[in-house]
MIDOSE-1310 file (N, C-alpha, C; in nm, 2 decimals, decimal comma, always signed):
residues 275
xxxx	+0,22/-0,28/-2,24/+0,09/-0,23/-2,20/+0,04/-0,13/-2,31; -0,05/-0,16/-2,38/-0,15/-0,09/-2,45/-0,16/+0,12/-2,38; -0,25/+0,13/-2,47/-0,25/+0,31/-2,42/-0,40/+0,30/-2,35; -0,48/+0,20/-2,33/-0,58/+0,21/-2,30/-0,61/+0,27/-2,13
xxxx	-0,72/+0,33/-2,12/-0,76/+0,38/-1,98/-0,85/+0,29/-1,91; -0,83/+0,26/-1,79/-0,91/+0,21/-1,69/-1,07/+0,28/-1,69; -1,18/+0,21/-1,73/-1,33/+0,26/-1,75/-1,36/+0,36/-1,57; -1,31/+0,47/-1,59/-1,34/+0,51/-1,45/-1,50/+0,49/-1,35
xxxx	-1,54/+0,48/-1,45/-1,68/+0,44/-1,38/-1,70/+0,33/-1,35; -1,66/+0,18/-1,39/-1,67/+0,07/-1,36/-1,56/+0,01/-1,23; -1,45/+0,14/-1,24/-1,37/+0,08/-1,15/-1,42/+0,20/-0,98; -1,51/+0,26/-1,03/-1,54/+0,37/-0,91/-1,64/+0,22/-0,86
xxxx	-1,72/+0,20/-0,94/-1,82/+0,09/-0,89/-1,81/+0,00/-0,83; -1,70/-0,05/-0,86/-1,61/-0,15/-0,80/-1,55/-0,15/-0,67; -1,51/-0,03/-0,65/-1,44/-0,01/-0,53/-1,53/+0,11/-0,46; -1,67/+0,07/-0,49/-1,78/+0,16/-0,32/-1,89/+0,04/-0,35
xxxx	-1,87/-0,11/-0,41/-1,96/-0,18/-0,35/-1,96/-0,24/-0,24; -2,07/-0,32/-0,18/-2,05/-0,39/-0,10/-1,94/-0,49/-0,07; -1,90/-0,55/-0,16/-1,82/-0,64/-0,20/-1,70/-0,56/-0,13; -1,68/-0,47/-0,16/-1,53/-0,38/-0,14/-1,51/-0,39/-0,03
xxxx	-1,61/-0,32/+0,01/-1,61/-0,31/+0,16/-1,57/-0,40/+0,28; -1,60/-0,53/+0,23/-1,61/-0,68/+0,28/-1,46/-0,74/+0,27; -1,41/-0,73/+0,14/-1,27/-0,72/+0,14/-1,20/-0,62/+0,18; -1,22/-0,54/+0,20/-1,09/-0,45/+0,28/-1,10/-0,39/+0,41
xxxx	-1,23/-0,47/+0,48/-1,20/-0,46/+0,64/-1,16/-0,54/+0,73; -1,12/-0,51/+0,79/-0,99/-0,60/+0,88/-1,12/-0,74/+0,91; -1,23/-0,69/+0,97/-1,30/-0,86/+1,04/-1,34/-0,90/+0,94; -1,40/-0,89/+0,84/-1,42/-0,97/+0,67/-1,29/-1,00/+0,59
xxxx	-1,21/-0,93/+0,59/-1,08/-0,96/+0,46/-1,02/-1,08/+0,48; -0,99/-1,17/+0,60/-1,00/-1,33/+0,60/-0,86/-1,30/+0,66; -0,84/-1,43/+0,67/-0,74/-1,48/+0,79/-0,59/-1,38/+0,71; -0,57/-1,39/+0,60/-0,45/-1,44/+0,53/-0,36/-1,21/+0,52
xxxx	-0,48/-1,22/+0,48/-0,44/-1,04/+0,50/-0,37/-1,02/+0,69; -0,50/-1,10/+0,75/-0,43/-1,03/+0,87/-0,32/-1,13/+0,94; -0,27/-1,24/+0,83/-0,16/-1,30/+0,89/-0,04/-1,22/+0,86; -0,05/-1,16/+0,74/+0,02/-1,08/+0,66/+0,13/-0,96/+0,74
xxxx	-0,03/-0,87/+0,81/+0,02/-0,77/+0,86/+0,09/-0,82/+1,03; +0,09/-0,93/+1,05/+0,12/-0,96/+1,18/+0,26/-0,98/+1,13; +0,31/-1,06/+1,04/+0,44/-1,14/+0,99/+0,49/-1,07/+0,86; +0,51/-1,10/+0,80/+0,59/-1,05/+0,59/+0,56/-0,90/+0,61
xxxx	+0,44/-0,88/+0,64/+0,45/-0,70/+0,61/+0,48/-0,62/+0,71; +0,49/-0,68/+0,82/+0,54/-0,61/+0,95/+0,70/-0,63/+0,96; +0,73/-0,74/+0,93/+0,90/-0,75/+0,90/+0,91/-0,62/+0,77; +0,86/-0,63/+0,68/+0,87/-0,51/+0,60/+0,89/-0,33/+0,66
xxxx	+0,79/-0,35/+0,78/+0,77/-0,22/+0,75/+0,88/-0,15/+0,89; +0,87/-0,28/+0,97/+1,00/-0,26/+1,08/+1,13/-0,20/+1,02; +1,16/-0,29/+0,91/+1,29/-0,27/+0,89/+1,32/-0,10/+0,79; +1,18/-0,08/+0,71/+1,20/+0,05/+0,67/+1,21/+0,21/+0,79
xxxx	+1,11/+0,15/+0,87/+1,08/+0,23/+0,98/+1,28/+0,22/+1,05; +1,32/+0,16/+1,03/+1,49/+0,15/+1,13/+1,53/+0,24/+1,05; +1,53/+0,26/+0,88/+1,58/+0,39/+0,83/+1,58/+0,53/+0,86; +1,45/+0,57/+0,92/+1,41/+0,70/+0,95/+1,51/+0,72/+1,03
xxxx	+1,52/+0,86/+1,06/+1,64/+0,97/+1,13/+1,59/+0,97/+1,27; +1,66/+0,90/+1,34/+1,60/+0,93/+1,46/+1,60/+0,99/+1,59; +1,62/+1,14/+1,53/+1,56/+1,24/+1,57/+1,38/+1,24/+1,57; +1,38/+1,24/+1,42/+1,23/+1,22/+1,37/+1,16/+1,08/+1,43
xxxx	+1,25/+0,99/+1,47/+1,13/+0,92/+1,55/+1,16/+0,94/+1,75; +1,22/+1,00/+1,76/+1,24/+1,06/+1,90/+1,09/+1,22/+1,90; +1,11/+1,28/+1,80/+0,98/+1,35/+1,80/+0,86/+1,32/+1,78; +0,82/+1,24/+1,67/+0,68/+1,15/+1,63/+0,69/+1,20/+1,49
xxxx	+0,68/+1,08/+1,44/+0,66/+1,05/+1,29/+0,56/+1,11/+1,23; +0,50/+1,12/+1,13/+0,38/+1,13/+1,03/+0,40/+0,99/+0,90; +0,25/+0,97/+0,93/+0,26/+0,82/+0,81/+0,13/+0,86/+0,71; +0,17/+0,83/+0,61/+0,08/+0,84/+0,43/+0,05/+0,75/+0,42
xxxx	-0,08/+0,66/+0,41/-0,10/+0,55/+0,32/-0,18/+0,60/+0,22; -0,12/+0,57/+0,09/-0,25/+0,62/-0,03/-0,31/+0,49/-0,09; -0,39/+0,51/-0,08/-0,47/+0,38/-0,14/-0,54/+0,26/-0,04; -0,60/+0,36/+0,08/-0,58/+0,31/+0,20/-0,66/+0,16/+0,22
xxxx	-0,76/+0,20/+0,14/-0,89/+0,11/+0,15/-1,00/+0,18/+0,25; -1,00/+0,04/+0,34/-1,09/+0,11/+0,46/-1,01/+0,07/+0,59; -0,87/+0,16/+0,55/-0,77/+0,15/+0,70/-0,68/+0,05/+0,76; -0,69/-0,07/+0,68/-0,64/-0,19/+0,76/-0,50/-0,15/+0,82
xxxx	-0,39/-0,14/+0,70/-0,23/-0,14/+0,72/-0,24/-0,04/+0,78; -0,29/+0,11/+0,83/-0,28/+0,21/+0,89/-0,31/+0,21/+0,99; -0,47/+0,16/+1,03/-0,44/+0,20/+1,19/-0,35/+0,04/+1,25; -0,31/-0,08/+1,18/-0,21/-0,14/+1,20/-0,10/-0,13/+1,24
xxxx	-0,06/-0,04/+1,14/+0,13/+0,03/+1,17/+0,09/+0,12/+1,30; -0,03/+0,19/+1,32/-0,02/+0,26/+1,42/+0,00/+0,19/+1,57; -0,02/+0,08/+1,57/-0,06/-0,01/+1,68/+0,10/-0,07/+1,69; +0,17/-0,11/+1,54/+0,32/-0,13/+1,56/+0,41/-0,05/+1,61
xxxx	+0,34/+0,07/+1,58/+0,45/+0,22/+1,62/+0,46/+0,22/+1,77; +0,33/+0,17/+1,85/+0,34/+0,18/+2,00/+0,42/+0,05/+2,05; +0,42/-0,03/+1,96/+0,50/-0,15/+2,00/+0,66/-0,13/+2,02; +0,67/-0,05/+1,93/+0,81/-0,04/+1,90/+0,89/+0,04/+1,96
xxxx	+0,76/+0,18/+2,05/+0,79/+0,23/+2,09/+0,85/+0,39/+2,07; +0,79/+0,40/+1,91/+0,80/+0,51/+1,86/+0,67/+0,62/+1,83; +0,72/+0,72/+1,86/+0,62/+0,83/+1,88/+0,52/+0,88/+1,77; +0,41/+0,83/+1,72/+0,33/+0,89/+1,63/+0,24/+1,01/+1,66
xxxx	+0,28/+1,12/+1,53/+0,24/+1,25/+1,55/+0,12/+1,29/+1,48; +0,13/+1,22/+1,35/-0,03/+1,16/+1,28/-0,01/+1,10/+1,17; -0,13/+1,03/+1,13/-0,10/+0,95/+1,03/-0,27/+0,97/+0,97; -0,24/+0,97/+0,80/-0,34/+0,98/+0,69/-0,36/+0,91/+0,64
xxxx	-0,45/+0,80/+0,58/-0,52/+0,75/+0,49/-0,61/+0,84/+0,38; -0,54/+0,77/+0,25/-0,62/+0,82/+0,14/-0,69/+0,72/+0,06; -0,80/+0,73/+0,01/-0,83/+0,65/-0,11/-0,94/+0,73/-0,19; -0,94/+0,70/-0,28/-1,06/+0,73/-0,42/-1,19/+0,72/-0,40
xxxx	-1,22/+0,63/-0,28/-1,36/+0,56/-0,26/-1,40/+0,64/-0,17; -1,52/+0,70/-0,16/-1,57/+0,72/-0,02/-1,62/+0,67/+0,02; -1,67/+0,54/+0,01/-1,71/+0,46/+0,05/-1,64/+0,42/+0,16; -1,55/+0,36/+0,12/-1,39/+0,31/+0,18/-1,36/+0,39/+0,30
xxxx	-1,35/+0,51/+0,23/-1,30/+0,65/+0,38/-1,37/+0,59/+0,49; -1,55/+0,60/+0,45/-1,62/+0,62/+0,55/-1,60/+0,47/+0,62; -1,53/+0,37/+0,57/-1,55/+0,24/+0,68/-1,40/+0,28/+0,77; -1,30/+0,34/+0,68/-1,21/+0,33/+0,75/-1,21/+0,43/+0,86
xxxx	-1,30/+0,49/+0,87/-1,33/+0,56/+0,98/-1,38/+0,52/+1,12; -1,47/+0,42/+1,06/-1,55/+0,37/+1,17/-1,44/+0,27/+1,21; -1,37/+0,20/+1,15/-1,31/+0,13/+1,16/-1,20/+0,17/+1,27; -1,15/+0,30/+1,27/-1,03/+0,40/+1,33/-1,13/+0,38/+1,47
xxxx	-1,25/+0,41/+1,48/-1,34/+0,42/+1,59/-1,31/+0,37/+1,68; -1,31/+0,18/+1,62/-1,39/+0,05/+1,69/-1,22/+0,00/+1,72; -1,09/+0,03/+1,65/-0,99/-0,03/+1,70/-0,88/+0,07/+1,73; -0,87/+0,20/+1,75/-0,79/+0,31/+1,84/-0,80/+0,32/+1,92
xxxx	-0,71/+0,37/+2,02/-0,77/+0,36/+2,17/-0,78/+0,55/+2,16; -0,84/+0,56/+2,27/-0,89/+0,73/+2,30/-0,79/+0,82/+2,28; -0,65/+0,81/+2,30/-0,50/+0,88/+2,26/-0,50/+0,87/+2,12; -0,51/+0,79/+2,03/-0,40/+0,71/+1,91/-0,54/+0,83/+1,79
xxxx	-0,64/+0,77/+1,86/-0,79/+0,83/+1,72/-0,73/+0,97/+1,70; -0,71/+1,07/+1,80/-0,70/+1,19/+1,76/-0,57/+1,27/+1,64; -0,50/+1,16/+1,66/-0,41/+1,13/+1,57/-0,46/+1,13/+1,40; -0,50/+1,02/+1,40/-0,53/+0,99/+1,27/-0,69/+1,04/+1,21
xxxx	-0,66/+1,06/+1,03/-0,75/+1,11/+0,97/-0,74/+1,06/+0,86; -0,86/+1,02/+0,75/-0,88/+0,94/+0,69/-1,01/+1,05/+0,54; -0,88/+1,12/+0,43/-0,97/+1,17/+0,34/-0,97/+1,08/+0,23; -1,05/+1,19/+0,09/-1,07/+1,11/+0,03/-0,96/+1,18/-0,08
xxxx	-0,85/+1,12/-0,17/-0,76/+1,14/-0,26/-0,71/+1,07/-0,35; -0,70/+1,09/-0,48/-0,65/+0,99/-0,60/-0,52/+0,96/-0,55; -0,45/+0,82/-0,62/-0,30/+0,80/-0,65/-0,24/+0,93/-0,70; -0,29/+0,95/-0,81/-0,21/+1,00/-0,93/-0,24/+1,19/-0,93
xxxx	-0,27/+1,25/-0,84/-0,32/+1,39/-0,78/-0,31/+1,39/-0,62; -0,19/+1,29/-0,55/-0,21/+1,31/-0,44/-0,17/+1,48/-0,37; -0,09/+1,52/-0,38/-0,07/+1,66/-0,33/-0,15/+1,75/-0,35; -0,23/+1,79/-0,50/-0,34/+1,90/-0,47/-0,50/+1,83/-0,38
xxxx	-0,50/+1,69/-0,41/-0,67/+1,63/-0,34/-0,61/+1,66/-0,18; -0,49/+1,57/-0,13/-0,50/+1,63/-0,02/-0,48/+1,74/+0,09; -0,43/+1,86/-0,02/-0,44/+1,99/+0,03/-0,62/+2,00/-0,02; -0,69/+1,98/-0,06/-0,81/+2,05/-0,06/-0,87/+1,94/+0,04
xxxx	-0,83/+1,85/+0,03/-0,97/+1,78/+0,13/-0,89/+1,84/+0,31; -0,74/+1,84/+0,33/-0,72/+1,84/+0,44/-0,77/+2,02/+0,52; -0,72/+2,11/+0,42/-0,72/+2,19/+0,40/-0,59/+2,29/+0,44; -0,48/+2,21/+0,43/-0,34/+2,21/+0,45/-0,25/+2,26/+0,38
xxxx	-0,20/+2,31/+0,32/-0,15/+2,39/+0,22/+0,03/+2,36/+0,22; +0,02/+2,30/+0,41/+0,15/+2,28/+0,44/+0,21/+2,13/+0,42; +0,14/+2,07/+0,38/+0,21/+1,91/+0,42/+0,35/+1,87/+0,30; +0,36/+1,98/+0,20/+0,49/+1,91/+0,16/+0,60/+1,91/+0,24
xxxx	+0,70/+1,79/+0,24/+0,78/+1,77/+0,28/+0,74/+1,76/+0,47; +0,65/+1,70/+0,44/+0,62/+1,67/+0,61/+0,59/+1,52/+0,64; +0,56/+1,43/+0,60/+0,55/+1,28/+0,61/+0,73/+1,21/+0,62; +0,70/+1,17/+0,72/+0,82/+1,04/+0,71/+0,84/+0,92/+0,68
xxxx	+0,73/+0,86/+0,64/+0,67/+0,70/+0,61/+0,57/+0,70/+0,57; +0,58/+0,68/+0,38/+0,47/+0,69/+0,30/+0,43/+0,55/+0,23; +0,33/+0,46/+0,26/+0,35/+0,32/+0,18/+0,15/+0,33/+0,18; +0,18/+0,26/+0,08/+0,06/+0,19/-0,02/+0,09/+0,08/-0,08
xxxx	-0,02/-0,03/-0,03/-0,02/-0,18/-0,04/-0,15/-0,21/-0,15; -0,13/-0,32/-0,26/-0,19/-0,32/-0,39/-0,28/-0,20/-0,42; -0,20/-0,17/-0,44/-0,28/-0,02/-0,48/-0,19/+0,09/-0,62; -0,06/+0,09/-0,63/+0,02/+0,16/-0,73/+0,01/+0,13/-0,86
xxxx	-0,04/-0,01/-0,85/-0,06/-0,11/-1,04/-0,16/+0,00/-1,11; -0,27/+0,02/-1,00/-0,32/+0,13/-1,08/-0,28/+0,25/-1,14; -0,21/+0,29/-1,10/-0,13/+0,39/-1,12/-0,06/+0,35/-1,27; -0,01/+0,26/-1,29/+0,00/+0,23/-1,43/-0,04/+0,14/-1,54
xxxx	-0,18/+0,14/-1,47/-0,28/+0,09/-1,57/-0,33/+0,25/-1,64; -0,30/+0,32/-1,55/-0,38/+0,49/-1,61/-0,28/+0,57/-1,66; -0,13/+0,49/-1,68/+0,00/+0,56/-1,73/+0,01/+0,67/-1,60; +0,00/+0,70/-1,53/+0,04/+0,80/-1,45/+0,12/+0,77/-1,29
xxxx	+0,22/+0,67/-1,30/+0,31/+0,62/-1,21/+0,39/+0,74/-1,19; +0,45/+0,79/-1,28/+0,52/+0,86/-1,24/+0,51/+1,00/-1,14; +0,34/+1,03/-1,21/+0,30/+1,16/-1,12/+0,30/+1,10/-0,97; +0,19/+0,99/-0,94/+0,26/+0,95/-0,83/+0,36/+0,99/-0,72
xxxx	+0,43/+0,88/-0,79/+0,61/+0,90/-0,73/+0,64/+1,03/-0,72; +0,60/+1,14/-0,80/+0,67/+1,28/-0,80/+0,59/+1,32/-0,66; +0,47/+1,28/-0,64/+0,38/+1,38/-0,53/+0,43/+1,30/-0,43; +0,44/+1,18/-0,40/+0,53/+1,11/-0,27/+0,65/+1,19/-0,22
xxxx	+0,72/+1,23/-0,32/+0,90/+1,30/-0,31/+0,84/+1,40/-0,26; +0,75/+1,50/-0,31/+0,70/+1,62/-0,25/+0,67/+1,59/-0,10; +0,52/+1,54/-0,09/+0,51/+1,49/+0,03/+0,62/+1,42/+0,15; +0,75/+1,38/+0,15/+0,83/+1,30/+0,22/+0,88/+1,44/+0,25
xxxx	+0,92/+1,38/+0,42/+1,06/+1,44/+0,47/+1,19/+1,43/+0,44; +1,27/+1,52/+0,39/+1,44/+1,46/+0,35/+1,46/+1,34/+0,46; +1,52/+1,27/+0,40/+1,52/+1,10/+0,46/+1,41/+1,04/+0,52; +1,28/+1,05/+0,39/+1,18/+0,99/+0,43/+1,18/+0,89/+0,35
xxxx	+1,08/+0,79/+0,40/+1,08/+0,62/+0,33/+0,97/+0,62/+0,25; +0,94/+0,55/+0,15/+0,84/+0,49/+0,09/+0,87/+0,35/+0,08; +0,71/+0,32/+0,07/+0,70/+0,15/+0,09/+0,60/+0,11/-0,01; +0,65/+0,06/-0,09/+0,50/+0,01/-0,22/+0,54/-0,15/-0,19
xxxx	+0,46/-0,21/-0,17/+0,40/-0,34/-0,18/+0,22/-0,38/-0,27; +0,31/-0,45/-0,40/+0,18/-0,50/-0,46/+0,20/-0,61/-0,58; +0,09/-0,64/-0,62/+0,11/-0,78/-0,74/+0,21/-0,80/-0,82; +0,28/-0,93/-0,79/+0,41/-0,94/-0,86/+0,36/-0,99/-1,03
xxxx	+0,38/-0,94/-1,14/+0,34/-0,99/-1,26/+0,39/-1,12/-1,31; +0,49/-1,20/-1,22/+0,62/-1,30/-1,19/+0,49/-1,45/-1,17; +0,45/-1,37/-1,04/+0,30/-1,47/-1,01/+0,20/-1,51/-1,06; +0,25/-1,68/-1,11/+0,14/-1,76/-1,23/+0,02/-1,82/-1,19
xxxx	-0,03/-1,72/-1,07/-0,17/-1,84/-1,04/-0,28/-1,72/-0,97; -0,26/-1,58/-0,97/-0,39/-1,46/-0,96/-0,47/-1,49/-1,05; -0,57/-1,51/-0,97/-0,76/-1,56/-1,02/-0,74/-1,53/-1,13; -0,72/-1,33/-1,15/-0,77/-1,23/-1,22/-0,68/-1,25/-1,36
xxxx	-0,57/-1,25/-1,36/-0,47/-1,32/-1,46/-0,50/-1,41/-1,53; -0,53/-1,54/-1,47/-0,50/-1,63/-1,54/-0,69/-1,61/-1,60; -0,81/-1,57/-1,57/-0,92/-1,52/-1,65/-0,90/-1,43/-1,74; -0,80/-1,35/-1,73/-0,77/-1,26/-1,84/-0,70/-1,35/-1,91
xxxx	-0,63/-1,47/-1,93/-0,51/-1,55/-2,06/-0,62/-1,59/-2,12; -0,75/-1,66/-2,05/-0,84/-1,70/-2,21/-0,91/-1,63/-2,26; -0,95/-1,54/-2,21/-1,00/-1,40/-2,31/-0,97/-1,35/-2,41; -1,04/-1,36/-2,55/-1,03/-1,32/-2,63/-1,01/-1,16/-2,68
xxxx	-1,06/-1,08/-2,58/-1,00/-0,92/-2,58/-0,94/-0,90/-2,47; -0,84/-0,93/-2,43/-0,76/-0,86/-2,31/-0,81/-0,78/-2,22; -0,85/-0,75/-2,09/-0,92/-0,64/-2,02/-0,79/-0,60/-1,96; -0,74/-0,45/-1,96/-0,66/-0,38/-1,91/-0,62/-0,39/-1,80
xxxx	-0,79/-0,37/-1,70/-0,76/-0,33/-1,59/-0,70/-0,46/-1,51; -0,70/-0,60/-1,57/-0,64/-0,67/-1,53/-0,46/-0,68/-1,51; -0,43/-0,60/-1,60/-0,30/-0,60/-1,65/-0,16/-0,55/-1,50; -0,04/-0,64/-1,46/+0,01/-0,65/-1,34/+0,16/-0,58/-1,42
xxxx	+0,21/-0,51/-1,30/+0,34/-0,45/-1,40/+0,44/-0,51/-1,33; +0,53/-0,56/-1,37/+0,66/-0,60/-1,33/+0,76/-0,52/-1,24; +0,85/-0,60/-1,18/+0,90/-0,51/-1,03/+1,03/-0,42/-1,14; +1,02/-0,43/-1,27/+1,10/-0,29/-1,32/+0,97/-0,19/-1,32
xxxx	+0,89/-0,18/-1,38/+0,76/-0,09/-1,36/+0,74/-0,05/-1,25; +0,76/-0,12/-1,17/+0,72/-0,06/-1,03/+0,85/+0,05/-0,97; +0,97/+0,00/-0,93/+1,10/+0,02/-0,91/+1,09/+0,22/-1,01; +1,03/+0,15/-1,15/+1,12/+0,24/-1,22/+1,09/+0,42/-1,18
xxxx	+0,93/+0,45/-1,19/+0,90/+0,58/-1,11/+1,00/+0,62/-1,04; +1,02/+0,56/-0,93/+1,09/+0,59/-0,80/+1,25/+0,64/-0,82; +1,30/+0,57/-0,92/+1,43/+0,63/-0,98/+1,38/+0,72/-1,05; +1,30/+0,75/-1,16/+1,30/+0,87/-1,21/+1,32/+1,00/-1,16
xxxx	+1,22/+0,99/-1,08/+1,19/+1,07/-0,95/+1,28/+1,11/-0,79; +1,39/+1,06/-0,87/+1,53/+1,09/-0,76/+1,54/+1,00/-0,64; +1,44/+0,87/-0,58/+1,43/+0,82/-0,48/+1,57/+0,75/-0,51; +1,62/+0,73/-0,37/+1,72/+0,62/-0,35/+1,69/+0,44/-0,28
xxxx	+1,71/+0,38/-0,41/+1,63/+0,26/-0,38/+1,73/+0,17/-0,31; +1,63/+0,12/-0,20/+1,69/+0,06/-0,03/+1,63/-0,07/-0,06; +1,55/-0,12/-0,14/+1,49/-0,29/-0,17/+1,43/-0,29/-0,27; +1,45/-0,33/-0,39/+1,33/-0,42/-0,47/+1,35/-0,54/-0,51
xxxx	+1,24/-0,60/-0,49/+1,27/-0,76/-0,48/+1,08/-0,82/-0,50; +1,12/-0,98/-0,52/+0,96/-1,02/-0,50/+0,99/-1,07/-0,36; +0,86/-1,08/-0,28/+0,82/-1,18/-0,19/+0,75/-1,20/-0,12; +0,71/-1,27/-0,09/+0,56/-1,31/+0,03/+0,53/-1,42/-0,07
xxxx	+0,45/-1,52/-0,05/+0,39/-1,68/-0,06/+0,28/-1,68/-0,01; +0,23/-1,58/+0,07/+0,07/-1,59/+0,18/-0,03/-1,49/+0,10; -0,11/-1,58/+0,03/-0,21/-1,47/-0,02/-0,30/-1,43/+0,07; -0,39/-1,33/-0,02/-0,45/-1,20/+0,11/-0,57/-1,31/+0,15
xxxx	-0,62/-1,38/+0,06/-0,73/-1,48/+0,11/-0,70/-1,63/+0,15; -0,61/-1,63/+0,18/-0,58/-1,75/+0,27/-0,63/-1,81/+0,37; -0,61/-1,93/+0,42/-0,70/-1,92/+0,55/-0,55/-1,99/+0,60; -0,59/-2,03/+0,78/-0,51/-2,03/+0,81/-0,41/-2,16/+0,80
xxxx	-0,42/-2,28/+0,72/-0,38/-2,40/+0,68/-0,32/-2,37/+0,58; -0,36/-2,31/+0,47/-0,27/-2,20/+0,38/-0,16/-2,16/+0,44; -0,19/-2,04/+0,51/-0,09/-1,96/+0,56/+0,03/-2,02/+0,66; -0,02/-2,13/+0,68/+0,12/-2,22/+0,77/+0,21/-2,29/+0,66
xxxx	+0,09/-2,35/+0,56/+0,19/-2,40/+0,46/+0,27/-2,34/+0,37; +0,22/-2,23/+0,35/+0,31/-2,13/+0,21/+0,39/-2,06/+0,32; +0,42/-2,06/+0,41/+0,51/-1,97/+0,52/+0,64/-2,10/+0,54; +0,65/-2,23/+0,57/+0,71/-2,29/+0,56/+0,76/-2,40/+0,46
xxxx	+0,67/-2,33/+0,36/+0,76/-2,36/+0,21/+0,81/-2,25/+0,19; +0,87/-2,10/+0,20/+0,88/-1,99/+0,18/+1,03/-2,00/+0,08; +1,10/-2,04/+0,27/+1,21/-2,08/+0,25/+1,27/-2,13/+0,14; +1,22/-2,25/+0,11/+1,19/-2,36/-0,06/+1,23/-2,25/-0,21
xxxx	+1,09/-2,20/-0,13/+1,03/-2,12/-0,26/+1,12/-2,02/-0,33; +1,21/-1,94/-0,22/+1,27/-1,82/-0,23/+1,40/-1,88/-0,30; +1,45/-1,97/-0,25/+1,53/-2,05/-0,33/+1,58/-2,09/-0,44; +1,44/-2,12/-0,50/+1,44/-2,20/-0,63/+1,35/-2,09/-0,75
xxxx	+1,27/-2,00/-0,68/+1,18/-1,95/-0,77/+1,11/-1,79/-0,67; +1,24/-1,72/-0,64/+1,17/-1,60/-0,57/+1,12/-1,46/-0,68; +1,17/-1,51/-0,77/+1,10/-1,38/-0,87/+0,93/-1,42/-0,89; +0,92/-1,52/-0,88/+0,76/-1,60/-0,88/+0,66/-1,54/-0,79
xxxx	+0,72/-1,52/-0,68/+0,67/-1,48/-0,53/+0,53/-1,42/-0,55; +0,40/-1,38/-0,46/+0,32/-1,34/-0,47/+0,32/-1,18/-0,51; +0,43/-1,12/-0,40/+0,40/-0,98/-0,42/+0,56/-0,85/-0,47; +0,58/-0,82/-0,50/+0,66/-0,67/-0,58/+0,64/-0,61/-0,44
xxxx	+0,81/-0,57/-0,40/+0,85/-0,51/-0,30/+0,93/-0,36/-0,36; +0,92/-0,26/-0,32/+0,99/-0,17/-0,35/+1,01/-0,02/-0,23; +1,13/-0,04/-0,21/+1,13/+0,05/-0,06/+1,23/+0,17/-0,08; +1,17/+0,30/-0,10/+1,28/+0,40/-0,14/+1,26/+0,54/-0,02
xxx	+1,42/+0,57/-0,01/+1,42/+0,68/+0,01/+1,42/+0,83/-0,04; +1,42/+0,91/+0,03/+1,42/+1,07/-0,01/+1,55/+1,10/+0,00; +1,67/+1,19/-0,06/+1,76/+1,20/-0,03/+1,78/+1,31/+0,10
């Protein structure tokens, strides 16, 4: 990867249009996201959530998503946490967009029930500045080392399209409780058929922001940064825009898939703890 920077203005534009919006709300984002969170990402995030100390989930948890969008996987996990039968104490959504914030608000609205809303809160914070944005937006001074379950879903690639993965990962370690989890799930660079890729191979100037980092790029922050890595791997076969004939078929070729060609997989798994 080049030293080039992501055009911040075109990508702020990007992500507070309408368009955005449509894709990253649970009733617009299409069948395939929310097959996702029902099946592959919920088997994911169960089994990270088994890690936690559970003490800390006999008291209630705290959950970080950065890069939230407009809420989907958040107030989701929150809805798994009561399934599971673990205590949530609160949980944050961050993203860049305020645009985004403000759906994922409404959003917290129209699918919390009257207990669960008071819980959660939804500011506005970069990847790559998460510990001072969200001391100033929360007005918290205290949240290092207070989160027990921190994950962000396609959302980290950015983080090293702008070279700054690592700060990142350093403000997650800050933010986590000793034996807290992180969960990054996002575009596997392995995967030969993203729209946005294979438009960027005939292009005669390369566009950056297209550019997907490999599950060592992803992995690698998280060792820098002292995490103790519990999974990295590719997988999932169900893209986010699937519909549901899609999603039955690439789920029972999985199996096949994983097989013969699991570095290919759709998505870059990477799950670390805090020591």
């Amino acid at each position: 990867m080049n030293n080039a920077i992501v055009n911040t203005d075109a990508f702020f534009q990007e992500y507070t249009s309408p368009d955005a919006v449509l894709k990253y709300s649970k009733a617009t984002a299409g069948f395939g996201i929310n097959y996702l969170l029902e099946n592959d990402y919920k088997g994911v995030y169960c089994e990270a959530l088994e890690r936690l100390p559970e003490d800390a989930k006999r008291r209630g948890i705290r959950l970080l998503e950065f890069g939230c969008g407009a809420g989907m996987n958040l107030i989701h996990l929150v809805s798994l946490l009561k399934e599971k039968g673990i205590r949530l104490e609160k949980a944050i959504g961050t993203d860049f967009s305020p645009v985004l914030i403000d759906v994922a608000r409404r959003e917290a609205n129209h699918e919390l029930t009257v207990d669960e809303l008071p819980k959660v809160d939804f500011f506005n914070a970069k990847n790559e500045s998460l510990v001072p944005d969200l001391a100033s937006a929360t007005g918290d001074e205290s949240l290092k080392n207070s989160f027990h379950f921190i994950f962000g879903v396609n959302t980290f690639r950015y983080c090293h399209r702008n070279q700054n993965s690592v700060a990142c990962a350093r403000d997650i370690m800050e933010l986590l409780a000793p034996r807290g989890v992180c969960v990054m799930i996002d575009m596997n660079h392995g995967f030969p058929a993203f729209r946005s890729a294979l438009k960027n191979h005939f292009r005669f100037h390369k566009k950056e922001e297209c550019y997907i980092p490999t599950l060592d790029e992803y992995s690698e922050p998280f060792e820098k940064t002292g995490f103790n890595l519990l999974r990295r791997e590719n997988f999932c076969w169900v893209p986010h825009s699937g519909g549901r004939l899609m999603c039955g078929t690439m789920t029972a070729l999985a199996p096949m898939l994983n097989l013969v060609a699991k570095s290919r997989a759709m998505r870059s798994l990477v799950v670390a703890q805090k020591p």
